[in-house]
C-alpha positions, -999 to +999 in steps of 0.1 A: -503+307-685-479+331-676-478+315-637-477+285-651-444+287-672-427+308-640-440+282-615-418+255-642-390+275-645-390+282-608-395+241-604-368+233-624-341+254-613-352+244-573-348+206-588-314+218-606-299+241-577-307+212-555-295+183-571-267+205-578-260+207-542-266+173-528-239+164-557-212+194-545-220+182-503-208+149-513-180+159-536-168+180-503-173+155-478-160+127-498-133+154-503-125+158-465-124+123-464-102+114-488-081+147-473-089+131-437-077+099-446-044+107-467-031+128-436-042+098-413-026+078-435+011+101-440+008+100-401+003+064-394+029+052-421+058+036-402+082+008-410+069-020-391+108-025-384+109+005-360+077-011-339+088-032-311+059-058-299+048-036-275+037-012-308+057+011-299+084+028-321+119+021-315+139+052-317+168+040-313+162+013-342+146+042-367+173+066-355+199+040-368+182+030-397+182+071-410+221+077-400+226+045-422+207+058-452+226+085-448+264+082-440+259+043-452+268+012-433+279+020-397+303+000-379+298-017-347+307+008-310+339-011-303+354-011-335+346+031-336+364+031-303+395+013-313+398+027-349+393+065-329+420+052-304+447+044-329+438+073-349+443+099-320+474+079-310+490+083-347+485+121-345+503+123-317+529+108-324+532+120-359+553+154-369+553+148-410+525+170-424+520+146-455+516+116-427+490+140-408+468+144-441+467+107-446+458+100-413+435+129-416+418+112-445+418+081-422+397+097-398+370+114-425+364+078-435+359+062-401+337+094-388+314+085-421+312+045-409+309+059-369+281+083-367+255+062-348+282+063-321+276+096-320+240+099-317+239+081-286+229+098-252+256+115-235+242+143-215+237+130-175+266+123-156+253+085-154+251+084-190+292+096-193+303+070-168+283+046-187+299+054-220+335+058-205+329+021-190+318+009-224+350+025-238+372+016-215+358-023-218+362-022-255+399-007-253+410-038-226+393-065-250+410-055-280+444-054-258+448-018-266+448-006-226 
């Protein structure tokens, strides 16, 4: 009798232990996968507004997109360059301090509505002559040059 009651407790905790198991193997796979998928899923989460129809992300699009969350509604490249222009222009020609800190204030606001300006590329020698031929063709249509 003795076996007998051993070989059943030994039965029952093999049935247990296993059961046990099978239930904690697909608690953890279920748990990589639900782990699997929610980093899949952080990774893969775009606005569809940065992909172009190639599927590609624009950078340039997301880029502007986070300077205007940011600093708010930017203002187009010509109107930075002529608003810069006359600004520069007024501080050189200005000697009265209290004129200076208005101007000053003037040029705080248009930096904040001009920051995508600055994130453009800048570095190359062709990417300079390209921007100081964008300037200087914004400057002659507003009649400034």
């Amino acid at each position: 009798m003795r076996p007998v009651i051993i070989l059943s407790i030994a039965s029952v905790f093999f049935a247990i232990s296993s059961c046990c198991y099978c239930g904690n193997k697909d608690a953890e796979t279920a748990g990589h996968d639900s782990l699997h998928h929610d980093t899949l899923t952080q990774e893969v989460l775009l606005d569809s507004n940065y992909i172009d129809t190639g599927g590609y992300v624009n950078d340039t699009l997301a880029n502007q997109n986070e300077i205007e969350a940011k600093y708010g509604v930017q203002w187009d490249f010509c109107d930075c360059v002529v608003k810069n222009d006359s600004i520069e222009k007024a501080i050189m020609n200005t000697e009265d301090e209290a004129q200076i800190d208005l101007i000053l204030i003037r040029m705080d606001e248009v930096d904040q509505h001009c920051k995508a300006m600055l994130a453009q590329p800048n570095v190359t020698p062709e990417q300079r002559d390209k921007h100081a031929r964008k300037v200087r063709k914004c400057l002659k249509e507003a009649g400034v040059l």
